[in-house]
HTML snippet that shows the backbone in 3Dmol.js (N, CA, C, O; Angstrom):
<script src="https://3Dmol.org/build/3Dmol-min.js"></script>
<div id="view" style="width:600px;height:400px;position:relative"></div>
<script>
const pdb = `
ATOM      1  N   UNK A   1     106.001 125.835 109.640  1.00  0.00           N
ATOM      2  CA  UNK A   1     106.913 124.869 109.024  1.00  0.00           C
ATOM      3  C   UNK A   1     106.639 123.464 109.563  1.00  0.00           C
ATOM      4  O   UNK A   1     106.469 122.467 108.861  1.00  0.00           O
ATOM      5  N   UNK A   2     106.615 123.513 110.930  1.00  0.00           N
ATOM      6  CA  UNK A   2     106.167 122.140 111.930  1.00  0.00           C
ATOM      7  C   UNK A   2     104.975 121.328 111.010  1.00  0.00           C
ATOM      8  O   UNK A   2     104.962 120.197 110.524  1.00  0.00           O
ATOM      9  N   UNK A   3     103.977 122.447 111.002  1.00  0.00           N
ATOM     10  CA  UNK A   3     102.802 122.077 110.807  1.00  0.00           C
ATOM     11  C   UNK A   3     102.512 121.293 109.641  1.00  0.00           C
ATOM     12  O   UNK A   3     101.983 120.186 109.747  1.00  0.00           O
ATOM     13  N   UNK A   4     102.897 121.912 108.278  1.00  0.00           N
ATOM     14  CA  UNK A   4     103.125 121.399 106.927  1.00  0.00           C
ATOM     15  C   UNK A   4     104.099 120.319 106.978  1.00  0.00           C
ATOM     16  O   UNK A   4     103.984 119.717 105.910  1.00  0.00           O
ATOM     17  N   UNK A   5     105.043 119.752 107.725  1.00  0.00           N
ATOM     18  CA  UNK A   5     105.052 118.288 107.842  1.00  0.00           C
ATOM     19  C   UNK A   5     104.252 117.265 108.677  1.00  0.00           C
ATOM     20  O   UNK A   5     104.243 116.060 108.429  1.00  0.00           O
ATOM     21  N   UNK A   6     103.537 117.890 109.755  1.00  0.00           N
ATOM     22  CA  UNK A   6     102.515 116.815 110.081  1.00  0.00           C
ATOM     23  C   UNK A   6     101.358 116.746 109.094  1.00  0.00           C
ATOM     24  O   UNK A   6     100.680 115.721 109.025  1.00  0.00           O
ATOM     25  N   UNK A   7     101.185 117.490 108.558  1.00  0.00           N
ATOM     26  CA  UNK A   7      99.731 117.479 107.217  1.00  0.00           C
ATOM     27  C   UNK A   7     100.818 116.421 106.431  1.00  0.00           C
ATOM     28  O   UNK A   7     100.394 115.294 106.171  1.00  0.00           O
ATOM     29  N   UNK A   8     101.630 116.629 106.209  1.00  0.00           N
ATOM     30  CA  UNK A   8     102.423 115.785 104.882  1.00  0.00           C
ATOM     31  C   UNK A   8     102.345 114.594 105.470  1.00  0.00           C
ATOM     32  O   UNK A   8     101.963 113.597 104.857  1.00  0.00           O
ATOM     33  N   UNK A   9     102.766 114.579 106.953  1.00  0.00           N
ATOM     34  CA  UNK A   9     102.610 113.242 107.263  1.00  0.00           C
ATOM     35  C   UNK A   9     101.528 111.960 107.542  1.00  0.00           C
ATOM     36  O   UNK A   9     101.666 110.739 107.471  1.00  0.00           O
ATOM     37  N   UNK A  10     100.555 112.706 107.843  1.00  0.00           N
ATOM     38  CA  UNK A  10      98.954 112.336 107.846  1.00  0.00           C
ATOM     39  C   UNK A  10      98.615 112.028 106.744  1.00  0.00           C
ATOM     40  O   UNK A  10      97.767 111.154 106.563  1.00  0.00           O
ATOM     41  N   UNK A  11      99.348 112.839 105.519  1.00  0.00           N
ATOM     42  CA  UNK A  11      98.464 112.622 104.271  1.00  0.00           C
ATOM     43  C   UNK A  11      99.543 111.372 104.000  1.00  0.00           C
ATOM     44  O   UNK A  11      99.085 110.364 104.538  1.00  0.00           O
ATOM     45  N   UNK A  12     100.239 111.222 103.644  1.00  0.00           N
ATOM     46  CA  UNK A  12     101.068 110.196 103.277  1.00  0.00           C
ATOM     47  C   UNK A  12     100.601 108.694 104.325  1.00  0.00           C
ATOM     48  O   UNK A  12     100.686 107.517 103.974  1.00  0.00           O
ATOM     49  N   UNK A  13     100.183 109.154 105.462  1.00  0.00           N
ATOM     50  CA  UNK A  13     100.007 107.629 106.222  1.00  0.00           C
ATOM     51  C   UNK A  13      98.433 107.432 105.792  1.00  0.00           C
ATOM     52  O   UNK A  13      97.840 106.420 106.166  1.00  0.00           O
ATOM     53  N   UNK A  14      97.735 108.489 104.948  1.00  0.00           N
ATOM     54  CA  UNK A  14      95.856 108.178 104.691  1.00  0.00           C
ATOM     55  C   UNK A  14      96.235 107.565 103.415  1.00  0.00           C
ATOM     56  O   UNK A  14      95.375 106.861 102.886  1.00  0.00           O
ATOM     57  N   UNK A  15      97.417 107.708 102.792  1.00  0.00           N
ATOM     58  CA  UNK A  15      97.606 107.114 101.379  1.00  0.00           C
ATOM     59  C   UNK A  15      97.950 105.529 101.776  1.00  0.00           C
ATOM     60  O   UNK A  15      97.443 104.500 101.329  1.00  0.00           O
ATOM     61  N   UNK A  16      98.590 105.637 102.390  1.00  0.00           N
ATOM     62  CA  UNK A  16      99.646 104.463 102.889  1.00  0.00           C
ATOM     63  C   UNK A  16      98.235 103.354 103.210  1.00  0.00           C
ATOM     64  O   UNK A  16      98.088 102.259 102.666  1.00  0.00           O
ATOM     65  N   UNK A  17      97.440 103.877 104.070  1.00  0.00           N
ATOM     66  CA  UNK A  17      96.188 103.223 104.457  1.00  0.00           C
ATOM     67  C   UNK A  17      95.064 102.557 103.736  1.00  0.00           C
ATOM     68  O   UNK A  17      94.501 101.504 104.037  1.00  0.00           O
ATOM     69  N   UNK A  18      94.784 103.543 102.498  1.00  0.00           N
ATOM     70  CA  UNK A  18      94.390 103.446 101.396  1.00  0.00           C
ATOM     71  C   UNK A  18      94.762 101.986 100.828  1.00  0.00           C
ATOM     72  O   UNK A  18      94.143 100.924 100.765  1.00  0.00           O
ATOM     73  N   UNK A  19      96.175 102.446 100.405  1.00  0.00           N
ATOM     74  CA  UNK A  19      96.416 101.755  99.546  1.00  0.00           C
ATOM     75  C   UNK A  19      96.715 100.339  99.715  1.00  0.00           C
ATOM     76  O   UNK A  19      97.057  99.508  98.873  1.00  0.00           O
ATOM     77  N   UNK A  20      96.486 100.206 101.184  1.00  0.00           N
ATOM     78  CA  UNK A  20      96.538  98.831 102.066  1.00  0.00           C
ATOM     79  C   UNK A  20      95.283  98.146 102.053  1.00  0.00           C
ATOM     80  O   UNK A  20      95.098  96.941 101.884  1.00  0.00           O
ATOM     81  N   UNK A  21      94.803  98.662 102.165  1.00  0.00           N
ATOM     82  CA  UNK A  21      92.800  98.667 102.012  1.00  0.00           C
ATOM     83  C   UNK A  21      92.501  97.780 100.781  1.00  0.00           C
ATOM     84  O   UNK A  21      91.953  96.694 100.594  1.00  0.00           O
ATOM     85  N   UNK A  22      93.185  98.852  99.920  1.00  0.00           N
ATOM     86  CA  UNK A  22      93.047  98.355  98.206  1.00  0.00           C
ATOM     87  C   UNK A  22      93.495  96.968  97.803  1.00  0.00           C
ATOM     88  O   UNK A  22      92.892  96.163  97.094  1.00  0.00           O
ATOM     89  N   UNK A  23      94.703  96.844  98.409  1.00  0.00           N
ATOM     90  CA  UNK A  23      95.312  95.720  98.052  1.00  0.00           C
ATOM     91  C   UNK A  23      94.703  94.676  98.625  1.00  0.00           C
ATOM     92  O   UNK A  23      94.760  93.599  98.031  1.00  0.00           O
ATOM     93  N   UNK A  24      93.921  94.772 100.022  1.00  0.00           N
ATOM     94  CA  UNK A  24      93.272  93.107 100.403  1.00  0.00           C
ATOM     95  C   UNK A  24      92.025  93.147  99.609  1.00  0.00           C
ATOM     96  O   UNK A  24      91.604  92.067  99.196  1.00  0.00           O
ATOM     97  N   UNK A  25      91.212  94.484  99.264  1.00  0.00           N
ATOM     98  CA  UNK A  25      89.908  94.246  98.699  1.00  0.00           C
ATOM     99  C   UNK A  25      90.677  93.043  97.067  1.00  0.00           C
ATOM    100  O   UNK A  25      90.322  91.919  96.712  1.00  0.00           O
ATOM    101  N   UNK A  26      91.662  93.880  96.547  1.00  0.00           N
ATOM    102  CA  UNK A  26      91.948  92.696  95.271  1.00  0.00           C
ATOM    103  C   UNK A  26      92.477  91.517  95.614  1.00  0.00           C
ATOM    104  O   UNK A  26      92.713  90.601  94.827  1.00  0.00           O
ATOM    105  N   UNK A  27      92.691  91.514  96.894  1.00  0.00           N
ATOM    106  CA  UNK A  27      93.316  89.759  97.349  1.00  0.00           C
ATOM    107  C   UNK A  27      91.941  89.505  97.342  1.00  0.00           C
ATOM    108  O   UNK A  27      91.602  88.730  96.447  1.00  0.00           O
ATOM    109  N   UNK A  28      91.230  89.831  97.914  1.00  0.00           N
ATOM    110  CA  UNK A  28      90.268  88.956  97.928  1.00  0.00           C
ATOM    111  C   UNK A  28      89.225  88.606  96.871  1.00  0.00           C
ATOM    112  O   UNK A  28      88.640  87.549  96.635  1.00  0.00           O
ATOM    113  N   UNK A  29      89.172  89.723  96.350  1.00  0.00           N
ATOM    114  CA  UNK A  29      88.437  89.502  94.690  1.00  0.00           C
ATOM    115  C   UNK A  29      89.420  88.309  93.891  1.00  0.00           C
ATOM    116  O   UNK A  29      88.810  87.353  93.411  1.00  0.00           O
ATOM    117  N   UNK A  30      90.511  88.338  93.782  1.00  0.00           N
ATOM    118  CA  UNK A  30      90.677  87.486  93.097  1.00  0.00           C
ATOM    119  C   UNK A  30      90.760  86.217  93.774  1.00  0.00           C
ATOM    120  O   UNK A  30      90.721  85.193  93.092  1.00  0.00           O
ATOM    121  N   UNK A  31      90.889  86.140  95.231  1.00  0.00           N
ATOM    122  CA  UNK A  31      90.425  84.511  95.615  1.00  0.00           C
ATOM    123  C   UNK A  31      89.242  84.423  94.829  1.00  0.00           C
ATOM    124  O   UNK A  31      89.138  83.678  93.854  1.00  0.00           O
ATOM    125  N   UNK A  32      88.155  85.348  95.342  1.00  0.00           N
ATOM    126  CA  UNK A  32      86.691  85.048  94.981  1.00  0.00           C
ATOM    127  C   UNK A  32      87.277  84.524  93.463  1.00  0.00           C
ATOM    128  O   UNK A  32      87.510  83.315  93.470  1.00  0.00           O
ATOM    129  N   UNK A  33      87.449  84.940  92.668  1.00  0.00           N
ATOM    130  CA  UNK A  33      87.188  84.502  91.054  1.00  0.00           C
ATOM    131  C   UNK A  33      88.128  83.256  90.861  1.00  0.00           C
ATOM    132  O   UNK A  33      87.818  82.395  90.038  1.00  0.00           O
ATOM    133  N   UNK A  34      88.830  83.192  91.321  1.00  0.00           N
ATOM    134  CA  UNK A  34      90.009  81.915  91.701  1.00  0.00           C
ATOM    135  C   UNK A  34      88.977  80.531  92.281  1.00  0.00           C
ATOM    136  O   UNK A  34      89.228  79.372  91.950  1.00  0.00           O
ATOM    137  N   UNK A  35      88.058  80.828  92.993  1.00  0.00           N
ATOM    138  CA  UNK A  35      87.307  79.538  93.722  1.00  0.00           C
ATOM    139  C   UNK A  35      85.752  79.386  92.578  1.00  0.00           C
ATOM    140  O   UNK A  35      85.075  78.378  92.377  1.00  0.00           O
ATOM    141  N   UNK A  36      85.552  80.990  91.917  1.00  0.00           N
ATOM    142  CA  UNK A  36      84.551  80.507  91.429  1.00  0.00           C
ATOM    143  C   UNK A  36      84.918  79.552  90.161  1.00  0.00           C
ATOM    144  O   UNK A  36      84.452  78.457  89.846  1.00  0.00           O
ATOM    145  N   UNK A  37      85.814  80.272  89.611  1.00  0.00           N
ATOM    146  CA  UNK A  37      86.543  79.564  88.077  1.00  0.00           C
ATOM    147  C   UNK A  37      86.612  78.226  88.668  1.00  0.00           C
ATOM    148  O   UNK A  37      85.623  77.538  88.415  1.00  0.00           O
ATOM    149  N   UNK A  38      87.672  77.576  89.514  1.00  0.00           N
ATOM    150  CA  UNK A  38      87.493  76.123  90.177  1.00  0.00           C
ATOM    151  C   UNK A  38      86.583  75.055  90.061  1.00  0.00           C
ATOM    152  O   UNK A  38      86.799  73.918  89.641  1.00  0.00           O
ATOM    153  N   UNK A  39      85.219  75.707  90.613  1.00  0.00           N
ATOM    154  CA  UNK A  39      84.113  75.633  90.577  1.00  0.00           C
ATOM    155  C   UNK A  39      83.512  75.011  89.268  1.00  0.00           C
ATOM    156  O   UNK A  39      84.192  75.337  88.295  1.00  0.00           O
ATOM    157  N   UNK A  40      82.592  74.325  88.993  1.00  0.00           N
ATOM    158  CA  UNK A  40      81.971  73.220  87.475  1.00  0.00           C
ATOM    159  C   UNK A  40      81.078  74.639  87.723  1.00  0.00           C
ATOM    160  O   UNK A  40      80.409  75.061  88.665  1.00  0.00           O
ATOM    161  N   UNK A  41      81.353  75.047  86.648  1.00  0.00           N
ATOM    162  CA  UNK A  41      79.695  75.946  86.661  1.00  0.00           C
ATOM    163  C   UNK A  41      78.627  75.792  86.038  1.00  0.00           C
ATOM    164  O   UNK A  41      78.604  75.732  84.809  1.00  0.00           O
ATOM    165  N   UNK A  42      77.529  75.701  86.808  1.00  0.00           N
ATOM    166  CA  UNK A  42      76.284  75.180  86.108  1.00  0.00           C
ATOM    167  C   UNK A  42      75.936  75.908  84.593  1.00  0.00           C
ATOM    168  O   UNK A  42      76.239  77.096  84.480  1.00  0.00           O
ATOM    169  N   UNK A  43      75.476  75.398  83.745  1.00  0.00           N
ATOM    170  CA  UNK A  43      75.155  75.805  82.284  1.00  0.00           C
ATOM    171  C   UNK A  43      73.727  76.769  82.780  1.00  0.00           C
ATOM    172  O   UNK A  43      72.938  76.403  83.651  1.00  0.00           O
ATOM    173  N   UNK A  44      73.635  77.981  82.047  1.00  0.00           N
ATOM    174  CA  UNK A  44      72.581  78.777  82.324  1.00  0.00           C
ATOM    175  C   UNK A  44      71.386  78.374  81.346  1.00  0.00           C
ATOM    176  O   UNK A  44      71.505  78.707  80.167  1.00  0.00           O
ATOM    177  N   UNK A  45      70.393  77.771  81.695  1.00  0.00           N
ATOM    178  CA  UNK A  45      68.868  77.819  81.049  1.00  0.00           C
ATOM    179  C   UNK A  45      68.858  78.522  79.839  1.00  0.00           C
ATOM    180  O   UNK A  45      69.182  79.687  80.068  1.00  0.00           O
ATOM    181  N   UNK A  46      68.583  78.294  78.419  1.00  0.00           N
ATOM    182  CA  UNK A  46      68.287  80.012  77.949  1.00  0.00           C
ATOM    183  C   UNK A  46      66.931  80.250  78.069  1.00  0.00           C
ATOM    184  O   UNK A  46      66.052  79.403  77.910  1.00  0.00           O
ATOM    185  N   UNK A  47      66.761  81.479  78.367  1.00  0.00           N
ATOM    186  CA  UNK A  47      65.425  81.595  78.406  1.00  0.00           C
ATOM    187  C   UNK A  47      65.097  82.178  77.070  1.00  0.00           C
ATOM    188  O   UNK A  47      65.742  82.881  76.291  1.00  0.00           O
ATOM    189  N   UNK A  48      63.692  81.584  77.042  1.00  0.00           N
ATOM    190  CA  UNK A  48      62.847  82.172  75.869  1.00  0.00           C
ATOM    191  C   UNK A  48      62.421  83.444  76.127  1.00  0.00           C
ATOM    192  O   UNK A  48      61.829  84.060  77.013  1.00  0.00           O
ATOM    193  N   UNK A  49      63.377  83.802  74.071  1.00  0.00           N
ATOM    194  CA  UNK A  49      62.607  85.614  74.498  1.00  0.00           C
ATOM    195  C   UNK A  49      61.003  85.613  74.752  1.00  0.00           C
ATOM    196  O   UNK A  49      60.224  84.677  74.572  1.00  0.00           O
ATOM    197  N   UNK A  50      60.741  86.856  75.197  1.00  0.00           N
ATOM    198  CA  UNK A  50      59.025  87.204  75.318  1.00  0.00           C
ATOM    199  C   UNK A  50      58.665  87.489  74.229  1.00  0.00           C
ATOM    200  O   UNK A  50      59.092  88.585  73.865  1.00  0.00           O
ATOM    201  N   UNK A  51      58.091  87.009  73.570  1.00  0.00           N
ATOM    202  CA  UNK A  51      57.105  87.793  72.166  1.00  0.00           C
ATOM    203  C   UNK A  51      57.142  86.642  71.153  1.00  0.00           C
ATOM    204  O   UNK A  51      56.218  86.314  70.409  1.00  0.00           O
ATOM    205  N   UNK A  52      58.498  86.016  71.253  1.00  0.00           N
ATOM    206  CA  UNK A  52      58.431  84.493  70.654  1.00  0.00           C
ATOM    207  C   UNK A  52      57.595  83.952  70.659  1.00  0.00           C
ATOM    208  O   UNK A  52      57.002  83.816  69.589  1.00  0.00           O
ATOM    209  N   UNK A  53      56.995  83.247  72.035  1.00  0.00           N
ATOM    210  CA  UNK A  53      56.432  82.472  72.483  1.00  0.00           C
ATOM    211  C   UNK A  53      54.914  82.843  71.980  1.00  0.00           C
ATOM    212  O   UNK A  53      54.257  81.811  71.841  1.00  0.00           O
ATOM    213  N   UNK A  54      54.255  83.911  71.703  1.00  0.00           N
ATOM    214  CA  UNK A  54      52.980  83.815  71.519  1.00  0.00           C
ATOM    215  C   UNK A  54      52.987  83.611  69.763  1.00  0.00           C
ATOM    216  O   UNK A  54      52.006  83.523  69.024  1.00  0.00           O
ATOM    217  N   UNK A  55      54.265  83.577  69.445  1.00  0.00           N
ATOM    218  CA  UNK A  55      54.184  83.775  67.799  1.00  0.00           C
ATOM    219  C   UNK A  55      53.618  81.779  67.227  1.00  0.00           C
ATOM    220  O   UNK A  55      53.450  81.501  66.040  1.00  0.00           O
TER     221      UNK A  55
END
`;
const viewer = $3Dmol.createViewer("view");
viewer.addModel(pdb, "pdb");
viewer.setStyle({}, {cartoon: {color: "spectrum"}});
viewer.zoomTo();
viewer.render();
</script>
C-alpha cells in the first residue's frame, strides 16, 4: 500500500518536472521568435533554378 503511493508520488513529481522543463523550452522559443520577428530581416536572394540557366 506504502509503496504504490511513493510510485504515485515519483510519478507525479517526473510529471511535475516535465512539465516545468516544457514550459521554459516554450519561454524561450518564443523569446527566440519574439527577437527574430523584431529583427529587419534580410530579403532572401532568389536563386536561379538549375536547368534554367543552361536553357
Amino acid at each position: 500500500m506504502g509503496y504504490g503511493l511513493i510510485v504515485r508520488y515519483f510519478h507525479q513529481a517526473d510529471i511535475s518536472m516535465i512539465d516545468h522543463k516544457l514550459n521554459k523550452l516554450y519561454e524561450s522559443i518564443n523569446r527566440l521568435i519574439k527577437s527574430l520577428k523584431s529583427q529587419p530581416q534580410p530579403q532572401p536572394q532568389p536563386q536561379p533554378q538549375p536547368g534554367y540557366t543552361k536553357l
